[in-house]
C-alpha positions as CSV (number, residue, x, y, z in Angstrom):
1,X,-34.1,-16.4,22.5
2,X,-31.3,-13.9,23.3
3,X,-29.2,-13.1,20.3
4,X,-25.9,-11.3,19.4
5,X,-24.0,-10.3,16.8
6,X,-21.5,-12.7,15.9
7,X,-18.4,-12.4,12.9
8,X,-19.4,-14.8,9.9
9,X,-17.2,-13.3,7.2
10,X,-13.6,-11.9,7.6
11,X,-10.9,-10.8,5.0
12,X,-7.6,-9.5,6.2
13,X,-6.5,-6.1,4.0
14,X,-3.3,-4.6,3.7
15,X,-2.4,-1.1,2.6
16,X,-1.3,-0.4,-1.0
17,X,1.2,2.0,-0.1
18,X,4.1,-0.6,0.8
19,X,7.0,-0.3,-0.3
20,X,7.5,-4.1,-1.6
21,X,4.4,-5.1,-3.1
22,X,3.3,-8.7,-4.7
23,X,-0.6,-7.6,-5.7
24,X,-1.2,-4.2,-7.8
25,X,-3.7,-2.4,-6.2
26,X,-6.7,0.2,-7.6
27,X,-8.9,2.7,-7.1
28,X,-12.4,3.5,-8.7
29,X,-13.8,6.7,-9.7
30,X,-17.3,6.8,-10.7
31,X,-18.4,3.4,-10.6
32,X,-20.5,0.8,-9.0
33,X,-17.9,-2.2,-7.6
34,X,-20.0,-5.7,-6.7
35,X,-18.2,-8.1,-5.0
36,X,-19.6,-11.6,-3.5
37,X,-18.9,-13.3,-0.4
38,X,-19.5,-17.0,1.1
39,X,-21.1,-17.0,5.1
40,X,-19.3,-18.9,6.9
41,X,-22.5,-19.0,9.7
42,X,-26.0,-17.8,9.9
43,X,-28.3,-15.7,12.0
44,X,-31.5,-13.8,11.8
45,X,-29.8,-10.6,10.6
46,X,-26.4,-8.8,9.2
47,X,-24.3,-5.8,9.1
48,X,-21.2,-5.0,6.5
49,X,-18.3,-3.8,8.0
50,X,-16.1,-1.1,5.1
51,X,-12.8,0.0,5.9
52,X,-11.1,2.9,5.0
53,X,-8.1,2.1,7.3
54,X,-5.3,2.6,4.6
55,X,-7.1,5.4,2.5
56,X,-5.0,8.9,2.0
57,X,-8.8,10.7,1.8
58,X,-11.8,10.2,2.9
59,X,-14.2,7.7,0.8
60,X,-17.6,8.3,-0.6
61,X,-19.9,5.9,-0.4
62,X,-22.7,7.0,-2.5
63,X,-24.6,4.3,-1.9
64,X,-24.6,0.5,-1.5
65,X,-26.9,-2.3,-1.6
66,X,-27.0,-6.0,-0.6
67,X,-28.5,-9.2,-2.2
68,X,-28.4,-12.8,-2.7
69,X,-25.8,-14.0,-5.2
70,X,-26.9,-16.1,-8.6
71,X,-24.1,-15.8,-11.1
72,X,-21.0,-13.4,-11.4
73,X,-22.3,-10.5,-11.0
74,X,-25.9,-11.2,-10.8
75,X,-28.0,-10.9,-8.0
76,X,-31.7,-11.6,-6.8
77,X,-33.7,-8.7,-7.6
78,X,-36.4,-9.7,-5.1
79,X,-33.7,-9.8,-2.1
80,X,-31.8,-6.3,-3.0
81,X,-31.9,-4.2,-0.2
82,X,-30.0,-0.6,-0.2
83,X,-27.8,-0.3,2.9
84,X,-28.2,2.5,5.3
85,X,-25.6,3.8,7.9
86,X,-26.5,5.8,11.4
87,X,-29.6,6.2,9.1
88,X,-28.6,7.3,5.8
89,X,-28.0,5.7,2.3
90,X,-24.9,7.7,1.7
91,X,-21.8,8.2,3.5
92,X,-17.9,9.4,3.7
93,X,-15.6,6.8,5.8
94,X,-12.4,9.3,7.1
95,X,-9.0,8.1,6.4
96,X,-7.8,5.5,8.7
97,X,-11.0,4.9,9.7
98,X,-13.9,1.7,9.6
99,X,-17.1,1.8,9.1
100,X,-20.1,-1.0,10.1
101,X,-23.7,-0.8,8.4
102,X,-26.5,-0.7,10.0
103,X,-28.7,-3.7,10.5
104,X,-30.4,-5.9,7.9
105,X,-33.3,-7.6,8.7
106,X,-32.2,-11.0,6.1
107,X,-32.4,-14.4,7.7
108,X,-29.0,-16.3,6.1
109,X,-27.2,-19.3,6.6
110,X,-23.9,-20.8,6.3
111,X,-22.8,-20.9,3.0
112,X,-25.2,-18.6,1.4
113,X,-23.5,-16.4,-1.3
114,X,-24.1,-12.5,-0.7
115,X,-22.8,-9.7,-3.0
116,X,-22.2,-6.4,-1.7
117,X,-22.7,-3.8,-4.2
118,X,-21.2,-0.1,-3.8
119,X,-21.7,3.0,-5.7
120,X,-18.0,5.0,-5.6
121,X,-18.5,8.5,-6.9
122,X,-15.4,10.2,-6.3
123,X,-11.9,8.9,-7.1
124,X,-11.3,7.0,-4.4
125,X,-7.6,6.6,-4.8
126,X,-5.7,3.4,-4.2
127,X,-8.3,1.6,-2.2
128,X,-7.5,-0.5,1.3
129,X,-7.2,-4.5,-0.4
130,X,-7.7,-7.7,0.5
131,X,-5.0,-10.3,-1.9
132,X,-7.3,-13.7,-1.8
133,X,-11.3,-12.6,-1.8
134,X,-13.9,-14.8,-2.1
135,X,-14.3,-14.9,-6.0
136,X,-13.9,-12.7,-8.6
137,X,-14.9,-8.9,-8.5
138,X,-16.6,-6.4,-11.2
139,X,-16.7,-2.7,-11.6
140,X,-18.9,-0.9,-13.9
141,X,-19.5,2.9,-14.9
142,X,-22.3,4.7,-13.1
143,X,-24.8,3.8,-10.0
144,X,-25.3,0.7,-11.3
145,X,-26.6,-0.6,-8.0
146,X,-30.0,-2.4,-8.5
147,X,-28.6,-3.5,-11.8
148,X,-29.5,-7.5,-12.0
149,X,-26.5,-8.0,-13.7
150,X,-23.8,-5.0,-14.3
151,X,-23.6,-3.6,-17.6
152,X,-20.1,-4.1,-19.4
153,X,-18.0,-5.0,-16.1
154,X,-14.5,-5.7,-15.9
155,X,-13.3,-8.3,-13.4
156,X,-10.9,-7.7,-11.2
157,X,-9.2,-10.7,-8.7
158,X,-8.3,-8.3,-5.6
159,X,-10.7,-7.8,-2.8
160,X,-11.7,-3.5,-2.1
161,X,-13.1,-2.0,0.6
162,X,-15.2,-4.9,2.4
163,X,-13.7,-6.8,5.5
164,X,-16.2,-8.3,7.0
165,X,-20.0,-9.3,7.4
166,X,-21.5,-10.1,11.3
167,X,-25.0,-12.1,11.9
168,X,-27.1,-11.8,14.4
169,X,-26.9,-15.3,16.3
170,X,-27.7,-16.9,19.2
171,X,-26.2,-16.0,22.7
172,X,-23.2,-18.2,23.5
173,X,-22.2,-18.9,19.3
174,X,-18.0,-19.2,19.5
175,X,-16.2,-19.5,16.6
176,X,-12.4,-20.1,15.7
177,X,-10.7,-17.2,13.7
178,X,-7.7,-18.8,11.3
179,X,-5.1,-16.5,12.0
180,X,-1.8,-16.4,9.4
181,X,-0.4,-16.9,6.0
182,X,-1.2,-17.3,2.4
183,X,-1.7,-21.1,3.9
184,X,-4.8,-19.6,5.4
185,X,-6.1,-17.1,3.3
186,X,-6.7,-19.8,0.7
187,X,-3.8,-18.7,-2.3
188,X,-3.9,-20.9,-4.6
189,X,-6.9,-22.9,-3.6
190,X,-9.8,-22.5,-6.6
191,X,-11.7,-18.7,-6.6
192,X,-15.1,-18.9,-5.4
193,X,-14.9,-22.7,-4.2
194,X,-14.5,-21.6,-0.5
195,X,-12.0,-24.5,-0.5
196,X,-9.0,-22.8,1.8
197,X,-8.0,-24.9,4.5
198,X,-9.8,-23.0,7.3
199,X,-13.2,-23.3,5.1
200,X,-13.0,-26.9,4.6
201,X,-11.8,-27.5,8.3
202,X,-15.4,-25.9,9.0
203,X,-17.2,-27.9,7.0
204,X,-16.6,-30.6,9.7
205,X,-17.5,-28.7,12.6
206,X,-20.4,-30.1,14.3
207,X,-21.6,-26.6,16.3
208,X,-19.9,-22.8,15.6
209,X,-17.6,-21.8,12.7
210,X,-14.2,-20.7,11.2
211,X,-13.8,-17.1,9.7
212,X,-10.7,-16.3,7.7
213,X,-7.9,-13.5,8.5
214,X,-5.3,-14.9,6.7
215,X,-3.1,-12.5,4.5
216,X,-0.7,-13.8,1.8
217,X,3.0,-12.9,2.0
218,X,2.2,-12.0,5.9
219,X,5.3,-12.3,8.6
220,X,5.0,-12.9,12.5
221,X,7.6,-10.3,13.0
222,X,8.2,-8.2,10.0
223,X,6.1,-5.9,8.1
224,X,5.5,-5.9,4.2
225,X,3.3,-7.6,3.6
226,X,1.1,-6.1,5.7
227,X,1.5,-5.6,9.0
228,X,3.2,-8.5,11.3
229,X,0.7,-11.0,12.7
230,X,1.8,-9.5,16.7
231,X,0.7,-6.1,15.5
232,X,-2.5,-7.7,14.0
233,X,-3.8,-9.1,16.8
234,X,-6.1,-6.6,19.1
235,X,-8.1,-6.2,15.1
236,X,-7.8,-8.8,13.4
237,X,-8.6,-11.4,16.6
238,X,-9.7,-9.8,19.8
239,X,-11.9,-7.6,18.0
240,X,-13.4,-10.5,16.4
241,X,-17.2,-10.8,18.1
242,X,-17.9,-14.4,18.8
243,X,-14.0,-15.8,19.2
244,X,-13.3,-18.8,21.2
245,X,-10.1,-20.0,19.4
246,X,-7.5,-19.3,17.8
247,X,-5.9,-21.3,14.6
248,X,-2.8,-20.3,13.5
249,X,0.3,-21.1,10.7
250,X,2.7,-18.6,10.3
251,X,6.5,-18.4,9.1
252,X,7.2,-19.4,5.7
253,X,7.6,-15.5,5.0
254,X,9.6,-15.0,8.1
255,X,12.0,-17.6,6.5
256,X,11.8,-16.4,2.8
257,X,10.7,-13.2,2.1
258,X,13.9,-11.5,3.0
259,X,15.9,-13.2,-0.1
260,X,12.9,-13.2,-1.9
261,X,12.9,-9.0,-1.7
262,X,16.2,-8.7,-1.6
263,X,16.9,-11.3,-4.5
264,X,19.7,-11.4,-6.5
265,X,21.5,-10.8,-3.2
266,X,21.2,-12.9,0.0
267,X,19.1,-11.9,3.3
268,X,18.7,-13.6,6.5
269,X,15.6,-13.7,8.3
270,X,15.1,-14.9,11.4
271,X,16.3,-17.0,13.4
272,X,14.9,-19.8,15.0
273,X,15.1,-18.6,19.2
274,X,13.8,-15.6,17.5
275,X,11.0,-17.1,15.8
276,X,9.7,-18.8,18.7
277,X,10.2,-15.9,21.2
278,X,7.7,-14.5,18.5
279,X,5.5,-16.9,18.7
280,X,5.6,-17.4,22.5
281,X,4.1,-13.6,22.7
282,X,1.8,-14.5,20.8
283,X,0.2,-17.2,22.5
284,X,0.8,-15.4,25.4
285,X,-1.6,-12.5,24.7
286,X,-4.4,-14.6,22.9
287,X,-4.1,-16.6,26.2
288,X,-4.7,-13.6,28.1
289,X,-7.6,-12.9,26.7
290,X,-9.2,-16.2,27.3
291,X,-8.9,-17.9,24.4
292,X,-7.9,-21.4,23.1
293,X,-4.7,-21.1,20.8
294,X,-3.8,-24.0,18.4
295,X,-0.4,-23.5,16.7
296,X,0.8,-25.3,13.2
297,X,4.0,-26.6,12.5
298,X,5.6,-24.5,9.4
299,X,4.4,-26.4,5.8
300,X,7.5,-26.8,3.1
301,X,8.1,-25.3,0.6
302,X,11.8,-26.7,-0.9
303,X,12.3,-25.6,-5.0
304,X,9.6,-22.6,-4.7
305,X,9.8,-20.9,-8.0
306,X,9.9,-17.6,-6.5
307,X,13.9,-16.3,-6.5
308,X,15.3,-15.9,-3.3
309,X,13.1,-17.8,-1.3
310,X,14.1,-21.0,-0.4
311,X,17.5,-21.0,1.1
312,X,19.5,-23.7,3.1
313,X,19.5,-21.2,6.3
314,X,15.7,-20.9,6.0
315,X,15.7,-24.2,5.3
316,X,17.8,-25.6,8.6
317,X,15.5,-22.9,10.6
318,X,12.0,-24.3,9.7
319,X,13.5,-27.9,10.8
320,X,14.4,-26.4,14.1
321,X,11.2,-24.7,14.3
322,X,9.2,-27.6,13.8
323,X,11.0,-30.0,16.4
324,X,10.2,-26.9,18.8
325,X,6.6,-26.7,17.9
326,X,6.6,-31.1,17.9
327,X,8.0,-31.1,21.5
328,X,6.8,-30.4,25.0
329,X,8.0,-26.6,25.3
330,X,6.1,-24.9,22.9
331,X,3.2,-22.5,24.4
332,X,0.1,-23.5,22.7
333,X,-3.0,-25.5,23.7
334,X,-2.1,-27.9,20.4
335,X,0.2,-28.3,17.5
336,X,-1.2,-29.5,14.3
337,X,0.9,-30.7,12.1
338,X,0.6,-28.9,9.0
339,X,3.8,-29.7,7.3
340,X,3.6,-33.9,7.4
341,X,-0.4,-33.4,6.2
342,X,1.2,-32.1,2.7
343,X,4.7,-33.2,2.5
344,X,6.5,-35.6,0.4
345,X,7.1,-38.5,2.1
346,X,10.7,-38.9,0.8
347,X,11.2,-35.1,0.2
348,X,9.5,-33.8,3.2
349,X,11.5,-30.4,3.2
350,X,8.4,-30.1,-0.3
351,X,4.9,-30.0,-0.8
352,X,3.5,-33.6,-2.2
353,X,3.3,-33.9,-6.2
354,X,-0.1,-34.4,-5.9
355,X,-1.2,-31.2,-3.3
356,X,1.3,-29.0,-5.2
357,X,-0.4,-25.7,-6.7
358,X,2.1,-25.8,-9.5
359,X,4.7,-23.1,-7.7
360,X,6.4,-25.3,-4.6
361,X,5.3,-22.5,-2.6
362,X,1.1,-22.7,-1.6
363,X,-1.3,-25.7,-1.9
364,X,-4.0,-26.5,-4.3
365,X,-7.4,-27.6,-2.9
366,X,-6.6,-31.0,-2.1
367,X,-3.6,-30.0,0.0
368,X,-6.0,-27.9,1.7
369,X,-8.1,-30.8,2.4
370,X,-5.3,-32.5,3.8
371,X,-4.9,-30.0,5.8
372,X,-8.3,-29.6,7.3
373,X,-8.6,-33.4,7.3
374,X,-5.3,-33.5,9.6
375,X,-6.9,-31.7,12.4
376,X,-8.7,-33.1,15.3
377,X,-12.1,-31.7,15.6
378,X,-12.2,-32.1,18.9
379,X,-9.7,-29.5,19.3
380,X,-12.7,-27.0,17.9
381,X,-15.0,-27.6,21.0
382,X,-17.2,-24.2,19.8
C-alpha cells in the first residue's frame, strides 16, 4: 500500500512580541519542557514539526524525545524514543525559521495521547506560543528527557515551540483543517478533553479527519492577535499535507477587539461590505486551490464581560453579516449556522445559559457539541 505523509496534529502560534497581548508568554533556559498532544488520525509512522518562526535568536534543541502519554507528565518508558533531525539528536532552528523531525517508525492512531519532550539548554528567550494547547504543560531543570515522570515541574497552560505532528497514511487520506477563532481553537472548552468544536465534529466523521488552526483573539483582517486569517493562509492551510476542506468561523474579533484594546474609549471595526469583501478573498483563494470551503455564520456574544467589546455598531454589523452569509450571495460551498446552534432563543444576539462558558464571550463544551452536532456530515465527504 502506497503511503504519505498526512497532518494529524495542528496548533496555530502567534508571536510574543505584539504589541497588545491577552496570554503572557515565556522562555526556558536550561530545562527539559514536556508537552502532550491528542492525534487527531493515525498512520504507520510520525514526524514533529518545531517552529522557531517568532524567535529573536536561534533555538537550541539539545535534544528531544517522544513517547506515549499516561498521566501529566508521565510517559511510557518502553515507547520513549529520542528524536533525530537530518540525522542528529541535537539541533539549532534559526530565527524565523521551522523545523520537521525526522521520521519515527511508531504505529498510532486517532486519539492516542503523545508527549513531546525537549531538552532547552540555552535561554531561549520569549518562545513562539500557541494560546489553547492540548492540556497542560511542565518544565523542569536539567535534561530530564527519559525522565518517567519530571522531577519538581511547574505547569504552565501556554503551548511552546510545537505546531504540529504528520503520520504516515494511506495515499488519497483528505482531511478538513478548522480555520479561525477562539471558537475553533477550543477556549474555554475543558483542557485535555479534546472537546473543541472541530474535535468533536470529528468524532462523527465516518472516513478522514479534522486538525485545528484556530487562534484565540484572531481577526480576518487585522493583526494582533496574531496575524489576520488572509495572511495565514498559504501556512496555516495550503501548506497543510492532506487538506480537502476548509472549515471556517471568523469575526467576533473583527467586531470587538477594537473597543476591547482601545477601551475606555470607543473604536470601530469593520464594517460589514468590508467584512464580506474579506471573506470573499478568502474563499476565493482556498477555491483556487481546489479545495471545499464551508463558512459559519458569526456566534453571539451580547453582555461579554470583557470591556469594550460588545457594542451596538458591532452588534448591528454581525446581524448584517449573518443575513449575508444566510442568503444566496455569499461565496462559500456551505454556511453552517454557528450562531442559532448556541444562541438564546429569545436573546439570540447571546450565547444559551446553558452552553455559556461563564464570560458571554466563548463556549463551554456542550456549546461546542452543539456546534459540531449542527453540522451536516455530509458536507465532510473526506
Amino acid at each position: 500500500m502506497t503511503t504519505t505523509w498526512i497532518a494529524a496534529h495542528r496548533t496555530a502560534v502567534l508571536s510574543p512580541h505584539e504589541s497588545f497581548a491577552l496570554w503572557e508568554s515565556r522562555g526556558f533556559t536550561d530545562q527539559t519542557v514536556r508537552q502532550s498532544l491528542r492525534l487527531a488520525g493515525g498512520g504507520e509512522a510520525v514526524r514533529i514539526r518545531l517552529s522557531n518562526r517568532y524567535g529573536k535568536d536561534p533555538l537550541e534543541i539539545g535534544g528531544a524525545h517522544l513517547a506515549l502519554r499516561t498521566k501529566g507528565s508521565g510517559i511510557d518508558p518502553a515507547s520513549d524514543t529520542p528524536l533525530r533531525f537530518s540525522g542528529t539528536s541535537t539541533t539549532t532552528i534559526p530565527a524565523g525559521e521551522e523545523l520537521v523531525s525526522d521520521p519515527v517508525e511508531l504505529p498510532v492512531s486517532a486519539g492516542e495521547e503523545l508527549t513531546l519532550s525537549l531538552y532547552l539548554p540555552g535561554d531561549t528567550g520569549l518562545t513562539t506560543f500557541s494560546t489553547v494547547p492540548y492540556d497542560t504543560g511542565y518544565a523542569a531543570a536539567g535534561n530530564q528527557l527519559s525522565a518517567t515522570s519530571l522531577e519538581d515541574a511547574e505547569e504552565f497552560g501556554t503551548g511552546h515551540l510545537l505546531t504540529g505532528v504528520d503520520v504516515l497514511a494511506p495515499e488519497g487520506t483528505r482531511i478538513a483543517v478548522a480555520f479561525g477563532d477562539s471558537w475553533i481553537e477550543g477556549a474555554a472548552t475543558t483542557p485535555g478533553a479534546d472537546n473543541s468544536f472541530p474535535a468533536q465534529l470529528g468524532r462523527r466523521l465516518a472516513q478522514g479527519w479534522i486538525v485545528n488552526q484556530g487562534l484565540s483573539g484572531n481577526r480576518l483582517l487585522s493583526d494582533q492577535i496574531g496575524e489576520h486569517l488572509l495572511a495565514r493562509i498559504q501556512r496555516d492551510v495550503l501548506d497543510v499535507p492532506g487538506v480537502s476542506h476548509v472549515l471556517i468561523h471568523i469575526g467576533l474579533n473583527d467586531l470587538g477587539m477594537p473597543g476591547h484594546i482601545a477601551h475606555p474609549e470607543p473604536a470601530d471595526g469593520p464594517t460589514a461590505a468590508e467584512f464580506t469583501t474579506g471573506l470573499t478573498t478568502l474563499a476565493d483563494r482556498l477555491h483556487t486551490a481546489g479545495l471545499t470551503v464551508i463558512g459559519s455564520t458569526i456566534g453571539p456574544y451580547r453582555g461579554t464581560v470583557y470591556d469594550g467589546y460588545d457594542s451596538e455598531r458591532g452588534q448591528t454589523v454581525r446581524r448584517e453579516i449573518n443575513t449575508w452569509l444566510l442568503g444566496d450571495d455569499h461565496p462559500f460551498d456551505a454556511v453552517v449556522d454557528i450562531a442559532a446552534a448556541v444562541a438564546d432563543p429569545d436573546q439570540p444576539d447571546r450565547i444559551r445559559e446553558e452552553f455559556n462558558s461563564g464570560d458571554g464571550l466563548h463556549v463551554n463544551d456542550a456549546g461546542a457539541k452543539a456546534i459540531a452536532d449542527a453540522v451536516d456530515v455530509s458536507l465532510l465527504t473526506l
